[in-house]
C-alpha positions in Angstrom: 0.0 0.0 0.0 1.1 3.6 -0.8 2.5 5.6 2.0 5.6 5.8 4.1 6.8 6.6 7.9 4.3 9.9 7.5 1.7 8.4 10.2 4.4 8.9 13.3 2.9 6.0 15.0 6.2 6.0 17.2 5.5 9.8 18.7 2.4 8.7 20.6 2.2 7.6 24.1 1.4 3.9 24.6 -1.7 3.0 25.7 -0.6 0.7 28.6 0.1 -3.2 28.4 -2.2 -6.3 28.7 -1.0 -8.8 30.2 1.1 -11.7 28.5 -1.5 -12.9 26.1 -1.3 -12.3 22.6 -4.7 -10.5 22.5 -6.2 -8.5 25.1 -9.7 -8.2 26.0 -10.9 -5.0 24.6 -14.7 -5.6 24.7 -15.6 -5.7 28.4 -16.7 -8.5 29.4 -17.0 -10.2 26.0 -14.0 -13.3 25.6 -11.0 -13.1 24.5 -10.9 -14.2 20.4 -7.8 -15.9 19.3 -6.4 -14.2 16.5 -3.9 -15.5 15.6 -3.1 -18.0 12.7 -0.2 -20.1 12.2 -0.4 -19.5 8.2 -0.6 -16.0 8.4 2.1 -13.2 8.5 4.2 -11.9 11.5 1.7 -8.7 12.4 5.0 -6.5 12.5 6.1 -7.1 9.1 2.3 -6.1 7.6 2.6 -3.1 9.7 5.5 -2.3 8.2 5.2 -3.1 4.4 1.8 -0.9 4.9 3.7 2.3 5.9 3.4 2.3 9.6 7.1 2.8 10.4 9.7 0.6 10.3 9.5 -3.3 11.4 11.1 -2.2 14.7 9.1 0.5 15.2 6.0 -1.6 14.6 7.4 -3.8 17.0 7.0 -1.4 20.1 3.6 0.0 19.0 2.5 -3.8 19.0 4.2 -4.2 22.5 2.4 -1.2 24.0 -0.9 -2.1 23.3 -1.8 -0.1 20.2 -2.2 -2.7 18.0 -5.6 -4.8 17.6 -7.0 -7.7 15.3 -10.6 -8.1 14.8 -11.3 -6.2 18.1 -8.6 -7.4 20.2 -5.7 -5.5 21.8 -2.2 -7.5 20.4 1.2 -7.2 22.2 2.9 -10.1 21.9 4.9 -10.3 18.8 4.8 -14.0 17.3 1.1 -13.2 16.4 0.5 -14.1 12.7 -2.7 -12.9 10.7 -4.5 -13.2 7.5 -4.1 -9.6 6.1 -6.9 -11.0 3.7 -9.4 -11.5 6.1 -8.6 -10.1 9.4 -8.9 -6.2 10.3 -6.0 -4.2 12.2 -6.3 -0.9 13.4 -3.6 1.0 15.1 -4.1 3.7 17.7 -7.9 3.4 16.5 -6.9 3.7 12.8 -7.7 1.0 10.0 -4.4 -0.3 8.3 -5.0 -1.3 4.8 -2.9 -4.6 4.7 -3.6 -5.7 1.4 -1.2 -4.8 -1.3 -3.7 -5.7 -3.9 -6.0 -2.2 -2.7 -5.4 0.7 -4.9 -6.2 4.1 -3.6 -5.7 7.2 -5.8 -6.5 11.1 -6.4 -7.0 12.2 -9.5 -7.4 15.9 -11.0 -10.2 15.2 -13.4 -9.8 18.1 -16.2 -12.4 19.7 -18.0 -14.2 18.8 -20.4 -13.5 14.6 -19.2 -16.5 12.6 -18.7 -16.9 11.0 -15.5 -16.8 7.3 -16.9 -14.4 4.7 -17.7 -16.3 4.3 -21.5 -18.0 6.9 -23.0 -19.8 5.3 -25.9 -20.0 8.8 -27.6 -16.4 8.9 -27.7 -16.4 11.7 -25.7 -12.5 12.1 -23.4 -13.3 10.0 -20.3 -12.1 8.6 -17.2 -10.3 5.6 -19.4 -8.4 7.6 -21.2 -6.6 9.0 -18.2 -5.8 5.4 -16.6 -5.1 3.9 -19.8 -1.4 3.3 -19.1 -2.9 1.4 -15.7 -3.1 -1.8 -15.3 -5.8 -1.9 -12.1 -9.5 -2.4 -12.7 -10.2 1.0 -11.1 -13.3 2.4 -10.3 -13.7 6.1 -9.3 -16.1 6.9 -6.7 -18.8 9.3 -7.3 -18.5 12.0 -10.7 -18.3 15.2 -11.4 -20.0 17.1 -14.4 -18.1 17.2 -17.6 -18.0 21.1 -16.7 -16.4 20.6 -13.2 -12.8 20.1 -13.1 -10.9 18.7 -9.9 -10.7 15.9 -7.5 -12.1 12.1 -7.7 -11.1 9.7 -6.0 -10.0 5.8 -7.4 -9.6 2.7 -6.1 -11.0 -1.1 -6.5 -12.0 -1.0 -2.9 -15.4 -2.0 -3.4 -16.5 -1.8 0.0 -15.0 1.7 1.0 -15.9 3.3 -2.2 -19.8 1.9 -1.5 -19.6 4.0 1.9 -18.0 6.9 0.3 -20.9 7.8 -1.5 -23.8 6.4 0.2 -25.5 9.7 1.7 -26.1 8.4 4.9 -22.7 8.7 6.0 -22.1 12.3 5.0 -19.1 12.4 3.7 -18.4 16.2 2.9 -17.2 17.7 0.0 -15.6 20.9 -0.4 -15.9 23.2 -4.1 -14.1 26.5 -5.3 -16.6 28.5 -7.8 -16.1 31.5 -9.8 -18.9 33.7 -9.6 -20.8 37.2 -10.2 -20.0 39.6 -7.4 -20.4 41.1 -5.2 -21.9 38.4 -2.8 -23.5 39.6 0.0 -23.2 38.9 3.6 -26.5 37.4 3.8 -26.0 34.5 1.0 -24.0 32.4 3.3 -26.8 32.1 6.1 -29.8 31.2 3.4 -27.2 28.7 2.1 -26.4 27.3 5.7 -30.5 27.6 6.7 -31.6 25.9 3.3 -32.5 26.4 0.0 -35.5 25.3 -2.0 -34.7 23.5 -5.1 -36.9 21.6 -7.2 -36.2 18.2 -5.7 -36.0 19.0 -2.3 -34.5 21.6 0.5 -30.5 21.3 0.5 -28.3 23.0 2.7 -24.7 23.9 2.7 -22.6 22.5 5.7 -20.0 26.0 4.9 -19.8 29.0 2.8 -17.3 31.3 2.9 -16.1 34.2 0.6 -12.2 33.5 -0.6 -11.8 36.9 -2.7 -13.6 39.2 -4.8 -12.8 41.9 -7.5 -14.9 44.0 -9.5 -17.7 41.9 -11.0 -16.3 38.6 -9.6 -16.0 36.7 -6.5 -14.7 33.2 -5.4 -16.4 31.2 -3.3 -16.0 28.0 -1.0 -18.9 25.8 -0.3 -19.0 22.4 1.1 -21.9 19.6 0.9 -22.0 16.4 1.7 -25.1 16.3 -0.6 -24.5 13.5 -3.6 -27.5 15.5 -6.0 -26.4 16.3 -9.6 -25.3 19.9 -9.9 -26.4 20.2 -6.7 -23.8 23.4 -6.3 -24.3 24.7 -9.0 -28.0 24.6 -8.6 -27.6 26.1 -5.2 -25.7 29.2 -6.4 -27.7 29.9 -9.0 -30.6 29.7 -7.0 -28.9 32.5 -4.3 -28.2 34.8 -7.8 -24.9 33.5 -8.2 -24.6 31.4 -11.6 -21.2 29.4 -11.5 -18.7 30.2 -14.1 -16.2 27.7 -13.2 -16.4 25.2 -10.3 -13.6 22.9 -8.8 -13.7 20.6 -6.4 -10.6 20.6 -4.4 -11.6 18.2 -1.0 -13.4 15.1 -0.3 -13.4 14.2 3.3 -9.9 14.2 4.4 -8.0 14.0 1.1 -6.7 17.2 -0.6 -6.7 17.7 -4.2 -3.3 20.0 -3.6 -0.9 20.8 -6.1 -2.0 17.9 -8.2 -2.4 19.0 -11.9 -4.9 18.4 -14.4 -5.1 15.1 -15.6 -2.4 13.5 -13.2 -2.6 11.1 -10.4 -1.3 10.2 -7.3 -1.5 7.2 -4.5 -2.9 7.9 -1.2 -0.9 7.5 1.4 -1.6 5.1 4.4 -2.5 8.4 7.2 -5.1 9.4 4.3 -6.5 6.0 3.5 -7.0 5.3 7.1 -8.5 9.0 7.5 -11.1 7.4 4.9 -11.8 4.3 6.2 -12.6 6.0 9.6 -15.1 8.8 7.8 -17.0 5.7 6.2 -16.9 4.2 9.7 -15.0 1.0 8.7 
C-alpha cells in the first residue's frame, strides 16, 4: 500500500500493556478471540510493508498495546494474521494490509466525462488510466464542466460508503462567480435552500476573494444531487462560471495538476476508512 513513515505511529504515548496474552480483551466482558493464525504473516512485518514505520518501530507499538486484530488488543509479537481476512487498526486507525487495494487522487480536467467508457467517444475517465493496469473504479463524478478531484480505487467496500449519503461524507468546491456576494448569501445557504427536488443546505460558505464583478467562493456539501452546487448558487443569484472541487473528506486535491494522479498515502486511506466508519 502507498504511503511511508508519514503516520508517526512511534511519537504517541502507549496505551498501557495487557498482560502476557497475545490478545487482550478489549470488549468488556466479552471473551478473549484468538487471533492468531499459524499460516498468516508476522503482524510486525504487515505493519510495516503498509507504511506504519519501520518493522522495529512496529514492533514497540505492537508491544504497547496499540495494535488490535478483529477487536482485540495485540502485544505479543509471534502473532501471525490473515491480512486478507482479518482487520488491524492502530491507535484506533484502520491499516489497509492488502497490497492488492489501490487508492488514488486524481485531478479530473475539463471537459473529461466522468466514466471509464464513454460510448460517444467523448474524453473520459479511461483515457486518463489507460497506461494502468488496475481495474479501477472512481467513486462518485463530477459534471463534464467541473474540473478537480475524484477519487480511485478497487476498494469495493470503502468506495460503496463513500458515496452512500447516509454517512455524509463532505465535499468541499471553489466556484467562480458574479460579485459582489453579499453577507447574507452564506446564512440562506447554511439555513436551506428550496430546489426543485427537495430543500438542501450547505454544511460551509465562505467568501475566498472578490474583485470588481467577480468573487470566489467555497462551499462544502455532503449532498450527492447532480449539480447540486451549481443549482444552489444559482438559485442565491450566483450562476457558477467555473467550479472545482478541491476536497473530499480528508483528502486534498493540492498541487495535483490536471489530468495527473497520485496514490494515497496510508495516514489518508485510514482518514477514509474512519469517515466511512469501517
Amino acid at each position: 500500500m502507498p504511503g511511508g513513515p508519514d503516520r508517526g505511529f512511534g511519537m504517541r504515548p502507549p496505551k498501557g500493556r495487557r498482560g502476557g496474552n497475545a490478545a487482550g480483551n478489549t470488549r468488556g466482558n466479552a471473551p478473549e478471540v484468538d487471533v492468531h493464525d499459524p499460516n498468516g504473516v508476522r503482524l510486525q512485518k504487515l505493519l510495516a510493508a503498509a507504511g506504519v514505520g519501520s518493522r522495529r518501530a512496529c514492533e514497540v507499538i505492537i508491544g504497547q498495546g496499540r495494535v488490535e486484530v478483529d477487536g482485540q488488543v495485540v502485544t505479543e509479537l509471534g502473532v501471525r494474521i490473515d491480512p486478507a481476512t482479518q482487520t488491524v487498526h492502530v491507535d484506533g486507525e484502520r491499516i489497509q494490509l492488502d497490497a492488492d487495494r489501490r487508492y488514488f487522487a486524481l485531478n479530473k480536467p475539463l471537459g473529461v466525462v466522468s466514466t471509464m467508457h464513454d460510448d460517444l467517444g467523448r474524453p473520459c475517465l479511461g483515457d486518463l488510466l489507460e497506461q494502468r493496469n488496475d481495474r479501477l473504479f472512481h467513486v462518485g463524478r463530477l459534471d463534464v464542466d467541473t474540473d478537480g478531484l475524484l477519487l480511485l480505487t478497487n476498494d469495493g467496500e470503502l468506495a460503496n460508503r463513500l458515496q452512500h449519503p447516509s454517512y455524509g461524507i463532505p465535499k468541499t468546491y471553489v466556484a467562480t462567480v458574479p460579485g459582489p456576494v453579499n453577507r447574507d448569501v452564506g446564512r440562506t445557504l447554511r439555513e436551506g435552500v428550496e430546489l426543485e427536488d427537495g430543500p438542501v443546505a450547505v454544511d460551509s460558505f465562505r467568501l475566498v476573494d472578490s474583485a470588481p464583478g467577480r468573487a470566489i467562493v467555497e462551499v462544502v456539501v455532503h449532498e450527492g444531487r447532480k449539480h447540486v452546487v451549481r443549482r444552489l448558487l444559482e438559485e442565491v443569484g450566483h450562476p457558477v462560471e467555473t467550479l472545482t472541487r478541491v476536497q473530499v473528506g480528508p483528502v486534498l486535491l493540492g498541487d495535483l495538476k490536471p489530468g495527473k494522479l497520485r496514490p494515497l498515502n496510508s495516514r489518508e486511506v485510514a482518514a477514509l476508512y474512519k469517515a466511512a466508519g469501517l
